[in-house]
Structure formats: C-alpha cells, structure tokens
N, C-alpha and C positions, 0 to 999 in steps of 0.2 A: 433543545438544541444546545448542545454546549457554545460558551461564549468565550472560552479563552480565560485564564486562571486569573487574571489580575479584575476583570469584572466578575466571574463568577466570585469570586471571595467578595465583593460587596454586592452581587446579589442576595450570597447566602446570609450576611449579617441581615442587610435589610428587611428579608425574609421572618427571620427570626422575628424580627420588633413587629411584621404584618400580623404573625400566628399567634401574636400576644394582645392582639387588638378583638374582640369579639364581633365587632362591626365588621369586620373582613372576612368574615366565614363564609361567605357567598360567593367568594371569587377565588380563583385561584392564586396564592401567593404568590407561586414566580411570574406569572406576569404582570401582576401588578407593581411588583420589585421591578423589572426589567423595565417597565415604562416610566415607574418615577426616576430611575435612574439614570433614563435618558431625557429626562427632564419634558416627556409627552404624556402628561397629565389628563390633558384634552378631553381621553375618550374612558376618563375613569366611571363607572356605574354609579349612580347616586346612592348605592347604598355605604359607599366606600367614601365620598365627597370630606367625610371628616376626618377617616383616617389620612387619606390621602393628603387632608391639609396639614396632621401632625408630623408629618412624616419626610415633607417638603425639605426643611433645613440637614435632616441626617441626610437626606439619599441629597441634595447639593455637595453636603460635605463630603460624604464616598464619589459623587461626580469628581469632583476636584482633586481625590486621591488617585481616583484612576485614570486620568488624565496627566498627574505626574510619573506614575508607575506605567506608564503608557507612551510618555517622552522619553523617559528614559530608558527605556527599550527599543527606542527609535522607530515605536509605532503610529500608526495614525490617528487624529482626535476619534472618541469614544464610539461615536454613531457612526465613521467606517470602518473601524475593529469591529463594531458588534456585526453588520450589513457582509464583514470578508469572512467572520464565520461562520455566519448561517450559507453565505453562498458556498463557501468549502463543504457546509454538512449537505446541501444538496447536489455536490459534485460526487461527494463520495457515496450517496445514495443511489444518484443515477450511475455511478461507475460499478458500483455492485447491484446492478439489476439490470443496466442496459448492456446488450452484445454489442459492439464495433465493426464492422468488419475491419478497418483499420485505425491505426492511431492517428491523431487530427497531428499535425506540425503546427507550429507558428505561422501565420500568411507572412509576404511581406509585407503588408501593413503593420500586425502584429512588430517585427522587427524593426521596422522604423517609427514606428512609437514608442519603443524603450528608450531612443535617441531624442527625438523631438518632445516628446512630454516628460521626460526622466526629471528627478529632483534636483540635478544641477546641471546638466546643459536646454533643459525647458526653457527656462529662462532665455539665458545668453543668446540662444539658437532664434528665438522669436524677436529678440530688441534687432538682433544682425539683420533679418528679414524686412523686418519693419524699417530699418534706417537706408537697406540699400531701397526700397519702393522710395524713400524720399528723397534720396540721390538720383535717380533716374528722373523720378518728378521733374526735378528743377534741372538737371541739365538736359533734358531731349528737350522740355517746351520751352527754356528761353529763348530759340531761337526765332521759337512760331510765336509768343508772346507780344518781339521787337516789332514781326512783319505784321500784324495786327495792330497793334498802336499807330504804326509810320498807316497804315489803310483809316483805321479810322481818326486819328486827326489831321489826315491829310485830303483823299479824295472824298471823306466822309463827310466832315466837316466842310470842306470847300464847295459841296451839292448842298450842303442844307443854309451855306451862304448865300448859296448864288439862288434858290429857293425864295427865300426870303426877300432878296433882293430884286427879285421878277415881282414877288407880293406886294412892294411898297413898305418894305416894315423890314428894312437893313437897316435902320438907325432907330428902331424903338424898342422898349421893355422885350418885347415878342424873342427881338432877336436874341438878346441878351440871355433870357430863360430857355432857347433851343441852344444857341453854341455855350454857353457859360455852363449852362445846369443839367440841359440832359444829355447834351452830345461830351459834356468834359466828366460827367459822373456815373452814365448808361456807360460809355463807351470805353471808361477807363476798365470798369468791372467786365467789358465784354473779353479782353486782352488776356484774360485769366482762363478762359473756357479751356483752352489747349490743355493748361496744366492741372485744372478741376478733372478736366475728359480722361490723360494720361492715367494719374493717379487713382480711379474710378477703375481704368482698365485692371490694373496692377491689383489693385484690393479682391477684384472679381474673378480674377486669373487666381488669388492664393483662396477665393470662396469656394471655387468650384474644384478646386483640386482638393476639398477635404482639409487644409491644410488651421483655417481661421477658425473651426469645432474645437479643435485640439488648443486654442488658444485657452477657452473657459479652464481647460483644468492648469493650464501654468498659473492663472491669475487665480485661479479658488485659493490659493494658499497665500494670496496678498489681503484677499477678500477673507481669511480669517483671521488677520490680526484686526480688521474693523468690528469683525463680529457678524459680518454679513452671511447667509447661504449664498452654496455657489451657484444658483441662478439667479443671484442680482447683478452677474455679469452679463446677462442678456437685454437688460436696460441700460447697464450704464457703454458697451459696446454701440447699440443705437445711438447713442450721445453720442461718438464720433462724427455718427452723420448728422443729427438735428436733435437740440436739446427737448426739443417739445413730443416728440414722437417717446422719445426713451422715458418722460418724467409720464406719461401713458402706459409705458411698458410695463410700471413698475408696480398693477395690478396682477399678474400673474406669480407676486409673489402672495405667500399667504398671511403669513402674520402684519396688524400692522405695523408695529413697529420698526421692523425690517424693511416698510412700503415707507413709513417715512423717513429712515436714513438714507434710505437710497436715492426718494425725491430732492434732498439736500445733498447729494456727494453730485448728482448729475452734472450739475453749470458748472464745475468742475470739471469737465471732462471737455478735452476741447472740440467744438463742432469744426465741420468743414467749412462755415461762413469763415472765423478765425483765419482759417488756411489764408484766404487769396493777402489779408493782411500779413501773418508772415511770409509767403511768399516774398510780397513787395517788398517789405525793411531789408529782410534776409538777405534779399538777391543787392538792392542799392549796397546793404552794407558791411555782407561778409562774402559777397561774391561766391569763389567756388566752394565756400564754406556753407553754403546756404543750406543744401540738403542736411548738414551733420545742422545745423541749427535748430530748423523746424524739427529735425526727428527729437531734439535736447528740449522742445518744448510740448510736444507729445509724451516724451518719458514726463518729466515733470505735471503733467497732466496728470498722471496718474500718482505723482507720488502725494501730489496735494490729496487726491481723492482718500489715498493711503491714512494720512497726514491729519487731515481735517477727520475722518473718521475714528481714528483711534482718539482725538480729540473731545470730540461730542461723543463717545463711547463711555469715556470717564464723565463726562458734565453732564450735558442734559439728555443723554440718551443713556443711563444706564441701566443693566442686565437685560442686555439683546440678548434672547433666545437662540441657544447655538443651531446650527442646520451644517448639512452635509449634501454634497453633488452628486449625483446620479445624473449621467448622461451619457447615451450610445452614441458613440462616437463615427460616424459615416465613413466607408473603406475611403483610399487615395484611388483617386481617377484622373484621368488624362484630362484635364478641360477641354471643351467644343467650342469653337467660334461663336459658334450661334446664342449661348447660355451665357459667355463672358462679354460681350457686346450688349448683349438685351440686358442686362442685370448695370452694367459701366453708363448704357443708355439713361436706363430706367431714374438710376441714382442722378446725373446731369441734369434730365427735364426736369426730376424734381428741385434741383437747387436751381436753375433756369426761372421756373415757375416760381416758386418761391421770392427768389432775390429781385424778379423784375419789377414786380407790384411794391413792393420796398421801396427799392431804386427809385424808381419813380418820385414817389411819394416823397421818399425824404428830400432829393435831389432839387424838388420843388418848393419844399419848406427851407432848407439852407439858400437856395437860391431868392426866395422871398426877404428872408433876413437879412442874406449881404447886400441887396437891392435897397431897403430901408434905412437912412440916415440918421443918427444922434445926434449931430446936429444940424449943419446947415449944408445946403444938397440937397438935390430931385432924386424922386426917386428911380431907380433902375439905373441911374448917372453918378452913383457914389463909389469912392476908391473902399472896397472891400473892407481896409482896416479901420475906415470910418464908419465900420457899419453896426449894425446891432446885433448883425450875428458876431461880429469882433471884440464889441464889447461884452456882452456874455460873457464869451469865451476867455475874455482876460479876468471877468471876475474870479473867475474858477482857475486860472493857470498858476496864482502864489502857491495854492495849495501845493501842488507838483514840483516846488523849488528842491525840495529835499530829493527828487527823484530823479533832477535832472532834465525834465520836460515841462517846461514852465512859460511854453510858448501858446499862443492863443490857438495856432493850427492844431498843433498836438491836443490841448485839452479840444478843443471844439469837435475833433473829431472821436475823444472820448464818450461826448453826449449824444452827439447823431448816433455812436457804435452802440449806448444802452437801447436806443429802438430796435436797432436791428445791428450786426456785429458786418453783416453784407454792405452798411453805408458809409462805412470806417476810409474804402479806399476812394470812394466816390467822392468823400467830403474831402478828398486832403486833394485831389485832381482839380474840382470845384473852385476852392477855395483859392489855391496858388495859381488857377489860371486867369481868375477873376482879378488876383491881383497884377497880373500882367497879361490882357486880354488881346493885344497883338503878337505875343510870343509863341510859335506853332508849338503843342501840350504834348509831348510825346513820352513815352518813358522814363527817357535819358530826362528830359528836362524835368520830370518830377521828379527824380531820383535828387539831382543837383541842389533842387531846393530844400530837398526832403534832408541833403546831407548842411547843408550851409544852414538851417533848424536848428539838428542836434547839435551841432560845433557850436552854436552860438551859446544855446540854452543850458550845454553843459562843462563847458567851461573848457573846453578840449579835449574832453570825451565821450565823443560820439556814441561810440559801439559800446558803452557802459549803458549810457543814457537808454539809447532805442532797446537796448534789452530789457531794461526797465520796464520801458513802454512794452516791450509785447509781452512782459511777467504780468503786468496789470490788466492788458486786454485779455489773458488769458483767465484770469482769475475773478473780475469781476463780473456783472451780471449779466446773462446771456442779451437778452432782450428783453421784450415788453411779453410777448408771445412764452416764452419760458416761464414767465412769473404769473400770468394766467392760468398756463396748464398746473404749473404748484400750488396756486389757489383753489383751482378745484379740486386737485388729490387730497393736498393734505391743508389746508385754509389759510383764512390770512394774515394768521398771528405767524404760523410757523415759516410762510411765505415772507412775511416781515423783519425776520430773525435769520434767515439765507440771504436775505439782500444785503445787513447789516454784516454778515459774518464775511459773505464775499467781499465787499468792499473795503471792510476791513483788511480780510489776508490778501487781496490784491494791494493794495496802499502800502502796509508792511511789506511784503513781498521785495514789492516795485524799489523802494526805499534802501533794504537790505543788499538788492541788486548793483545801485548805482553805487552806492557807497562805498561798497567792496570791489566793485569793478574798478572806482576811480583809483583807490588804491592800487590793483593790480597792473594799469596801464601807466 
C-alpha cells in the first residue's frame, strides 16, 4: 500500500539498512521498515529482536523527519497520514470492484461535522456550548437554590427544634450536633441539588444528541501536545463527574506510561463535587457573572491538564510513546425525554449517594472540633473560635497571607475540602453558623459573611482574593478517595509526587492569582 511520498522515502532508506542486515532475511523489509517507523516495535519476530534494536535510533530519526515534512504540508501527525492512506487504498479498491447503484452524498451529519469538529471552529464552537450550559446553570436554579435555603433553615430547622425540644435535649450537645452540624451542613449542600439536577440535564441533552463524541476529537489535538493518545480523553472527560471513577478508566489505555500520565493530569480536571463550591463564591461574588466564571474555571481545568502535561512530558515522563484516535463517531439525533432524564437522574443519585455519607461524616467530625475547647469552656458550650477546629485552622491560615485568604474559615474549609471537596460548602455553613447560633443561616446570610471574610483577609480585594481560593481548590487534591484509587493504578511513590506537585501548582497558582488581581482592581 502506498503511504504517501514524504514516508515512503524513509521507508525506502530504512529498507535499505533492513536488506543490509542478514538477521532480517526472514521477514519482509517493508514491514518491518513501516512498523519501526511508526515506532510499533512491539510485535517485531525474535529473529529480527536485534536488528530491530539497531535500527531504533535511524527509524526515530526518519520519525522526526517525517513529522516535520508532514507539518509543513499541513499534514496530520505520522500514524494518521499512514491510517488516511491505507483507508484511501481501500476506497479506491472497493471503488474499482464494487458497482453503486448510486453515488453516497454527504448526510447531514457528515456536513455538520465539517463545522463542529473542523480545525478552527471545533474549538471555539465547543467552549460557546460549554459556557452557555453554565450560564443557564446559574441563572434558571438560583431562584430555586434561595426557595430551598429560606425551607430548610426555616421550616426545617424549626421541626427538628421543636423535636428536640419535645425530647428534653433543646439545650444540650444533642441539639447543637442536629441544628449546628447536620441541619447547617446537610442542608446547606441540599440547596445545590436544583443546580447539580439542571446542569446534569443540560450535559445529557448535548450526550444524547451526539453532540459530547465529537468533543474527543477537538481535544485529541490538545492531548498531543502532552503526548497523550486520543483515548485518554475518555478518563480524563469522567473526571468531570468523579475523579475516582476516571483514575479507573485509565486502564483501557494500553501502554503504561500513557496510564500513568493520565493517572496524574486527572485531580486536575475539575469534578462536579468543586462545582456546588463555585457555584456558591461565584454566585456571592460575581453575581450575574457567575456562569462566565465557573465556565473560566473549567477552561483552566483543562489548561492546567494541558500545562502540567507538557510539563512532566519534559521531566519525569519522558519519550511518551505517540498514539493516534480512532473513533466512530454516532450520527446526531433528536434527544428523547426518557434517555435525557434517566442518564441527568442516574448522574444526581450518584453525587446524592456519594456526598451524603461524606456529609455526614465530616459535618460530624467539624462539628466535634468546634464543640472542643483550647482552653477554658465546656464542651459543646464553646464560641466556635475558641475552639480546636479554629485553632487548627489558624495554624495553617499565615501560610495563605500571600494569597489573600488567611482567614481560619477559609483555610479550615481547605482541610475538610482534602477529604472530600462535597464538604467544602458544609464546613463554611457549619462554621459561621456556629459562630452566630441564633442568626436564622440562609444563603443571603452566608454569602454576607462569606463576603466581610474576603474584604477583611485581603485587604480590599475581595473578588481577587476568592479567585484565589477557587484557583487553589481547583488545583489541589481531589480527596482522600482519588489518592486511593492512584495508589492502586499506579502506587504510592507516584501517588506521593501528584499530591506534592498538585499542592504545589495549586499554591502558585492561587498566589499568582491574587497578586495580579490586586493589582488589576
């Protein structure tokens, strides 16, 4: 099969050095040329094992030629130049042997794919998609978000008062662990559901319509400048929903090296836990800005992936094995109610299930803390910032001066957010109600404090400050549950070197953020 003159001419040299080798007389030369050239070695015959390994650095170096003689023709990397002329030599075999009775058109699929996946409006066309589902997010559910908050810290709260209060246990620990911890921490994260549920809808409406398939090949061409194949975007895409399922996914690649850069770009990639957090900053503190914000934190999501990859590409991940996408792409279809709902469903119970047993947990472990006094005080009777979860929390909050967020609520809800990134909003509801435990906890009133925080913490720039903060919760470690599942893929050295490196570019990040913001404001 011919391959097109710019590899055929370093088949044919390679060739030559094969037929000079006597150990290769058993195989045939051009395919052995053609597979070390595409650097698939793999399945060379042991009689060939040595030529093969002499032969390794010319046919890299003819790689690298044809790969420039291949740009500048404004071709595709090697292995889909070689893959579009074989498929052209069997179009024009079956075109001279099979009769038609008529000639195939373009579908309109076919024509609305030149548009949507083309080399320069692919892009553009997918961010516009992706930013208006997050403009719609935030403006349909804040409305249902407020009438959910004003229900449960109002009639919610005031049943599980008045509960309590029939029990004989309105004025002990008991109470304070129901209204403080799980009704101000369960209930904050319940308020969210509307806009989780929305968003869900929206994702599963562009799933079924064919539309998110066609996503893989806009991003295969961001996923080569890491070095990645382009199905490592079918794990790091799960990463949008749950970092633990995706850093699983990312056995169906084959090589492993390609399995462990992918395990490392994943906590990278922001989950849906993150969301209900920037939601809440977002909505307190850029209002009707909020959708363009979260969508500016999702692009960045992925530029870090970009970022950090081409990164460890050069250092400690070098010479990724190249790969190339192959994927049939599903025609566009009408979405059905019934497929967009059950899949919007399906996704919800799971972050439902998921986050409640969290919730729980943590909301009870923070609740224990600010209950516990450092000095003097009973327990379950102590003012929040007298407490041990406050203290903690201030040891760790000088670090955060350079970022702007140097306050004890802000870091403390950094440490609950490494367990789990779902107990991020829980703990900041928790914390500020505990310290005004007569003040009815509704939205508005978190938001107030959430904003009189940053103004304090950063010197009159709020909205530099909490950008910070949500560059850092984006960037640092998903969970406990993510670093588990990187322990088993790829183990605990390499697991210990992504917590290090996230923490790292979260810090910088966050740092770079506030600095340049203060300036701007």
């Amino acid at each position: 099969v011919p391959l097109g003159a710019a590899v055929e001419d370093a088949v044919e040299r390679l060739v030559t050095l094969i037929e000079a080798d006597p150990s290769a007389d058993r195989v045939n030369p051009r395919w052995l040329a053609v597979n070390l050239l595409s650097g698939d070695d793999e399945w060379v015959p042991e009689c060939c094992v040595s030529s093969a390994g002499a032969l390794r650095a010319p046919a890299s170096d003819l790689r690298r030629e044809v790969a420039e003689r291949l740009a500048a023709d404004g071709e595709d990397d090697l292995e889909t130049a070689v893959a579009d002329q074989r498929y052209g030599w069997i179009r024009r075999v079956v075109a001279a042997s099979v009769h038609r009775p008529a000639e195939d058109r373009p579908t309109l699929s076919d024509r609305v794919d030149r548009v949507l996946t083309g080399r320069w409006l692919g892009l553009p066309i997918f961010l516009l998609v992706m930013w208006r589902v997050f403009e719609a997010t935030t403006r349909v559910a804040a409305p249902l978000q407020d009438g959910l908050s004003i229900l449960v810290d109002g009639p919610v709260r005031g049943a599980a008062a008045w509960l309590l209060a029939r029990a004989g246990l309105d004025d002990t620990w008991v109470a304070g662990l129901v209204l403080d911890g799980l009704v101000s921490g369960v209930g904050q994260l319940l308020t969210f559901v509307p806009l989780m549920a929305i968003m869900f809808v929206l994702l599963a409406l562009l799933e079924d319509s064919g539309y998110l398939a066609r996503a893989a090949f806009v991003a295969d061409r961001f996923l080569r400048l890491v070095g990645l194949p382009g199905h490592a975007f079918l794990p790091l895409i799960v990463g949008f929903g749950c970092n633990v399922p995706a850093i699983a996914a990312t056995r169906i690649l084959a090589d492993t090296r390609h399995r462990l850069m992918t395990a490392l770009l994943v906590p990278f990639i922001s989950c849906s836990a993150r969301l209900t957090v920037y939601l809440l900053l977002a909505d307190v503190f850029f209002g009707s800005h909020a959708g363009t914000v979260v969508f500016a934190l999702y692009v960045l999501s992925v530029v870090l992936v970009v970022g950090v990859g081409v990164a460890l590409r050069h250092t400690l991940l070098r010479r990724l094995p190249r790969g190339a996408l192959l994927l049939e792409l599903p025609p566009y279809r009408r979405p059905t109610v019934r497929v967009v709902a059950s899949q919007a469903w399906q996704k919800l119970q799971g972050f439902l299930r998921t986050a409640s047993g969290i919730i729980v947990a943590t909301v009870t472990a923070v609740w224990l803390l600010t209950a516990i006094p450092t000095g003097s005080g009973q327990f379950g009777r102590v003012d929040v910032a007298d407490s041990l979860y406050a203290g903690i929390s201030r040891t760790v909050a000088p670090a955060f001066a350079p970022a702007g967020f140097d306050d004890w609520h802000a870091t403390g809800a950094l440490v609950t957010g490494f367990v789990a990134k779902e107990a991020v909003v829980s703990t900041f509801a928790q914390t500020y109600h505990a310290a005004e435990p007569d003040a009815p906890q509704h939205a508005g009133d978190l938001g107030v404090q959430l904003r009189a925080t940053f103004e304090r913490t950063s010197g009159g720039h709020p909205a530099a400050a909490v950008l910070a903060f949500l560059v850092f919760l984006l960037a640092y470690t998903p969970c406990m549950a993510t670093l588990a599942a990187q322990r088993a893929e790829i183990g605990g050295r390499w697991t210990g070197i992504g917590v290090v490196m996230q923490l790292a570019v979260a810090f910088l990040l966050a740092v770079a953020v506030f600095q340049i913001g203060r300036l701007l404001t």
